[in-house]
C-alpha positions in Angstrom: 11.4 13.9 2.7 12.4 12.6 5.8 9.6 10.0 7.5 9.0 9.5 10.9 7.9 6.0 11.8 8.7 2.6 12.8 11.3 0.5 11.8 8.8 -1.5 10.8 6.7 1.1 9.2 9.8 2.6 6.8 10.8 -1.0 6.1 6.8 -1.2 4.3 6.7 2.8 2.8 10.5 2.3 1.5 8.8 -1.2 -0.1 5.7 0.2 -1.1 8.0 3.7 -3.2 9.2 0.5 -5.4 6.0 -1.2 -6.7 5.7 0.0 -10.1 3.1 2.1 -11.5 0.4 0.2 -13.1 0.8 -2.7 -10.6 -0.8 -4.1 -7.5 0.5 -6.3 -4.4 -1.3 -7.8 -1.6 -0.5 -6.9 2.0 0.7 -10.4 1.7 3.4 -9.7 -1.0 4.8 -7.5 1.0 5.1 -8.5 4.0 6.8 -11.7 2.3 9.1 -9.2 0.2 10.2 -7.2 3.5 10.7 -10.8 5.2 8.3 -10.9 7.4 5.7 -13.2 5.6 3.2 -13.5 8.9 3.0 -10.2 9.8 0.5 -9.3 6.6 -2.1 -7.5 9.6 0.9 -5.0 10.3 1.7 -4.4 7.0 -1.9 -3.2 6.6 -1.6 -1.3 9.6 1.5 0.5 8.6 0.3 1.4 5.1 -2.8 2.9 6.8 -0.5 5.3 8.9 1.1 6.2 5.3 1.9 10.1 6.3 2.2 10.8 2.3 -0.5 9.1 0.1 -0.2 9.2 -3.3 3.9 9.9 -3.3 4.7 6.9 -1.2 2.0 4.3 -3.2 -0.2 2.2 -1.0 -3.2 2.4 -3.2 -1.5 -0.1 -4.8 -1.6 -2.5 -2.2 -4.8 -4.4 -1.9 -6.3 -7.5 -0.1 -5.7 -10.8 -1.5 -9.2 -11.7 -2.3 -8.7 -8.6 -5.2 -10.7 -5.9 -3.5 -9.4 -2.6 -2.3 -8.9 -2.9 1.5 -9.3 0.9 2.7 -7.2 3.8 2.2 -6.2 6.4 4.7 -5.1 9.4 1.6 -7.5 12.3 1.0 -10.7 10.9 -0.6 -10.6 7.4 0.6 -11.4 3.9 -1.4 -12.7 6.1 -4.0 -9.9 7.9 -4.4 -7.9 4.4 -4.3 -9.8 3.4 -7.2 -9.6 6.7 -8.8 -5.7 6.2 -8.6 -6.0 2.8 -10.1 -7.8 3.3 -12.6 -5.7 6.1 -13.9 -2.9 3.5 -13.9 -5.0 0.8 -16.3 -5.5 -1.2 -12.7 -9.0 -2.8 -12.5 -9.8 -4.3 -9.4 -12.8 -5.7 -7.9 
């Protein structure tokens, strides 16, 4: 598939294609693991404009208080938790 984005945004859906099933990062962690650490509000912004939920992952990004955040795929946060939970992931 070839994505059409930002920089910025293929930097965060390459990231997010690598986060293992079963487990969860923050918008935090990844903006840290892409190196930029204070750009955590873009990182949410950019795995909102995902143009491929589930393939590319970000329901398993949430906040870092442990709740959801939103998601922009087909069937919104209940589909996130849907996804989750199908992965043993528990979140608030």
């Amino acid at each position: 598939m070839n994505l059409k984005g930002t920089k910025f945004q293929l930097k965060v859906w390459n990231y997010l294609k690598e986060i293992p099933k079963g487990k969860v990062k923050t918008y935090l962690e990844v903006a840290k693991a892409i190196g930029k650490p204070r750009a955590f509000r873009a990182v949410a912004n950019a795995v909102g404009k995902n143009p491929d939920p589930p393939k590319i992952p970000c329901h398993r990004v949430i906040r870092s208080d442990g709740s959801l955040g939103g998601y922009s795929g087909k069937g919104g946060i209940k589909q996130k938790r849907r996804l989750l939970r199908s992965e043993k992931v528990f979140v608030k």
